[in-house]
C-alpha positions in Angstrom: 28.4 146.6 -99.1 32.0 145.4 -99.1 32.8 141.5 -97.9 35.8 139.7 -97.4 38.4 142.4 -96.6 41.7 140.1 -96.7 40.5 140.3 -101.0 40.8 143.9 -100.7 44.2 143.5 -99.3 45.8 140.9 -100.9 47.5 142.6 -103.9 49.1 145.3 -101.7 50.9 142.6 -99.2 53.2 141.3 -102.2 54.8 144.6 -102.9 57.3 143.7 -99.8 57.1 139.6 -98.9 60.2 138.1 -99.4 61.3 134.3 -98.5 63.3 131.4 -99.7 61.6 128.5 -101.5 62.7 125.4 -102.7 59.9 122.9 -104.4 57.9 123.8 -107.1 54.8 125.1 -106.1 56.9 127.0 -103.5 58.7 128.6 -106.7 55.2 129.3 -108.2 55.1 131.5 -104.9 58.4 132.9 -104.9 58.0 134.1 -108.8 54.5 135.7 -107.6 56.6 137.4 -104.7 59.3 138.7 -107.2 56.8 140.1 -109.7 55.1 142.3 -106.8 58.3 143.5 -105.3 59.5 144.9 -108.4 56.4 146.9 -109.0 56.0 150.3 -107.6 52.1 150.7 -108.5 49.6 148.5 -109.6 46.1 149.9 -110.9 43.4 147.7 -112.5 39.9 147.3 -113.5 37.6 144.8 -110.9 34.2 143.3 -110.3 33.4 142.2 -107.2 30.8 139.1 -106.6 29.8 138.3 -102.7 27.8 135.3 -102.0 25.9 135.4 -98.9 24.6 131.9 -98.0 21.3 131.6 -96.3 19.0 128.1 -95.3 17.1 128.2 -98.4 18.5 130.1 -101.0 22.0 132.1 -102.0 22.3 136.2 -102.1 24.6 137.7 -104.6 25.7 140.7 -105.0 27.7 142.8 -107.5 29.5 145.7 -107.7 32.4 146.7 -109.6 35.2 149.9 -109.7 38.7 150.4 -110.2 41.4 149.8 -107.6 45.1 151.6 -107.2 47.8 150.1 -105.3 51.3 151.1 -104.3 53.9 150.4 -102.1 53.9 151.7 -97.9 50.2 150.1 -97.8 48.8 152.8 -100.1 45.7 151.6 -102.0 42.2 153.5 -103.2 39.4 151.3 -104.0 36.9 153.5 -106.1 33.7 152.0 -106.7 31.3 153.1 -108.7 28.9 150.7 -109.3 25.9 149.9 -107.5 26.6 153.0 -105.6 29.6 155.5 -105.7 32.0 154.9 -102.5 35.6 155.0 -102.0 38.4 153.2 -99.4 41.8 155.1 -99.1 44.6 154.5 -97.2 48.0 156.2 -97.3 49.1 153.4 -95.3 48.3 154.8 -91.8 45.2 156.1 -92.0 42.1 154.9 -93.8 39.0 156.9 -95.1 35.5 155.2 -95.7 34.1 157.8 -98.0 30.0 157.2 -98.8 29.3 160.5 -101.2 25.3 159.8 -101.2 25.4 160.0 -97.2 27.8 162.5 -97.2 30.0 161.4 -94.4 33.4 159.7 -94.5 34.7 157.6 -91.7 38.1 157.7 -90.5 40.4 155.2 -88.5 44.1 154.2 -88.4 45.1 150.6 -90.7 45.0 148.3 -87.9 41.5 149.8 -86.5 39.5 149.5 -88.8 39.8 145.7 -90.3 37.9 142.9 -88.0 41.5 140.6 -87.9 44.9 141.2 -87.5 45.6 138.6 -90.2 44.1 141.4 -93.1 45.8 144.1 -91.5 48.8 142.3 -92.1 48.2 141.5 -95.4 47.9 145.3 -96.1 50.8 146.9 -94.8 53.4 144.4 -96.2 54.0 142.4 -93.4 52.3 138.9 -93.9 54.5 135.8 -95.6 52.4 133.3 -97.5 54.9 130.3 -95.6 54.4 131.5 -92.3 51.3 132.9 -92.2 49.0 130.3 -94.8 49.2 126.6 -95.4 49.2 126.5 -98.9 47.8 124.0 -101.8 48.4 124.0 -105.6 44.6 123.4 -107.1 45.8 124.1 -110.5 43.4 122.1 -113.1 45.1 120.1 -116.0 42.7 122.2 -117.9 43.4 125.4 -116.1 47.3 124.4 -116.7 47.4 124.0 -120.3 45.5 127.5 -120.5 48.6 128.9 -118.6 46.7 129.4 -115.4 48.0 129.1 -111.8 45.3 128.8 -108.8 46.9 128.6 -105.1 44.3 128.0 -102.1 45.5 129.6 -98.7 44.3 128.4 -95.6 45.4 130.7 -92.4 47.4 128.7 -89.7 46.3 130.7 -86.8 42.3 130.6 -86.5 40.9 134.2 -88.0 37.0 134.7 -86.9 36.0 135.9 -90.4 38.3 134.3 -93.1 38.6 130.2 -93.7 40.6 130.3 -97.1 41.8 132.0 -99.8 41.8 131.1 -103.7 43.9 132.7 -105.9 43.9 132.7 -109.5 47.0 133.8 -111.6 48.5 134.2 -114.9 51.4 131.6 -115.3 53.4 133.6 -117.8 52.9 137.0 -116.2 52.5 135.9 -112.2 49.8 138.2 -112.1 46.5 137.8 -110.0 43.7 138.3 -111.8 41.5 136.8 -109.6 40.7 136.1 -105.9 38.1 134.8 -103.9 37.9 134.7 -99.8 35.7 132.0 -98.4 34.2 133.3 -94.2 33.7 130.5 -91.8 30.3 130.1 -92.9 31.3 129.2 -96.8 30.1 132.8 -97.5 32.3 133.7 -100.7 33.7 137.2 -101.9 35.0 136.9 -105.5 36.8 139.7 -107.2 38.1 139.3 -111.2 40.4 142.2 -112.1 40.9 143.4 -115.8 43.2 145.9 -117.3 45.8 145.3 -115.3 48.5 148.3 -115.3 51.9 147.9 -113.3 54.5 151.0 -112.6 52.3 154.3 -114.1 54.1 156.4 -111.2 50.8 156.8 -109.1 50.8 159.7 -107.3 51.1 159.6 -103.6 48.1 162.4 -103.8 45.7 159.6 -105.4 46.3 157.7 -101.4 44.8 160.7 -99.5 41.5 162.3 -98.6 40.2 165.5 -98.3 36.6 165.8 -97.2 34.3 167.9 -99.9 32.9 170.6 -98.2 29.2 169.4 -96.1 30.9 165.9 -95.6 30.5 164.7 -92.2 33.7 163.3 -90.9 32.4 160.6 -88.5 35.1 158.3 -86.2 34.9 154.7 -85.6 33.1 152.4 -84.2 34.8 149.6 -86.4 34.6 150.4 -89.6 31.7 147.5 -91.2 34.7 145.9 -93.7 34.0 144.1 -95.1 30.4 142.7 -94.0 27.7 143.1 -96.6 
């Protein structure tokens, strides 16, 4: 059910980019970098919107969770809504856990995302300047209301991603929204809420243990994020 993976992963890169910047919009980025290297967790709320286009008509679906980051590529997406399923990763290794099946998945980082670019982006070792071209789309409307929205477009052609929006909070340099467009204008939005920085996440929260009866299957690549 999940769709554009790089949204997944976006959050978690920031913990450790760091660059030099010079013009404004590059300080826009450098402030966004400097709030995400200072946190040690990040936990929040999130809905998550995929538009699937089709010739005569648009597909959307919904589902919606809550998500835990924290630095070394750690992160735990817990959804629970349309149907209970969980992505861990203590930054090595990565469990697709689907409790009505019973069986959870397991793969290394790299393995199991469809482009190097996402894998990148979720151990900590993307830069926005080298690795996007990068476009303030900020709205005069969107501006006065103390919003920030950045469009990334990858330099080096990736088979499933063709931008990036991101949508911040000018005063906090927060993200509290971001939305992956595929080569085929397909869309994957997700608006996060609640945002909590540095509650000392437990490293414990990044790990998985298989519930007795779980089959424990091995890849084939794991289907993130196609929906």
């Amino acid at each position: 059910m999940l769709s554009g993976w790089c949204v997944l992963t976006l959050v978690s890169f920031l913990f450790l980019v760091s660059s030099a910047y010079g013009n404004p919009l590059d300080a826009d980025i450098a402030q966004i970098q400097k709030t995400y290297e200072t946190m040690g967790d990040i936990q929040a709320y999130f809905v998550q919107e995929s538009v699937v286009k089709s010739w005569n008509a648009e597909q959307v679906q919904k589902a919606q969770g809550k998500v835990f980051f924290k630095k070394g590529g750690k992160m735990f997406w817990d959804y629970q809504e349309p149907a209970p399923q969980q992505i861990i990763s203590d930054g090595n290794t990565l469990w697709f856990y689907e409790p009505e099946d019973k069986q959870v998945t397991i793969t290394t980082v790299g393995e199991g995302f469809q482009s190097q670019i996402s894998a990148d982006l979720l151990n900590g070792k993307a830069h926005l300047k080298r690795d996007f071209d990068i476009t303030g789309m900020t709205s005069p409307a969107e501006g006065t209301a103390g919003k920030l929205v950045l469009q990334l477009i990858p330099r080096s052609s990736q088979h499933n991603l063709s931008k990036i929006l991101l949508r911040l909070d000018k005063n906090t340099f927060l993200i509290y929204q971001t939305e992956v467009y595929d080569l085929f204008d397909n869309l994957t939005r997700i608006t996060f809420s609640q945002i909590q920085i540095d509650t000392n996440l437990a490293d414990t929260l990044f790990t998985f243990t298989p519930p007795p009866g779980v089959e424990m299957l091995a890849p084939p690549t794991i289907p993130l994020p196609q929906q």
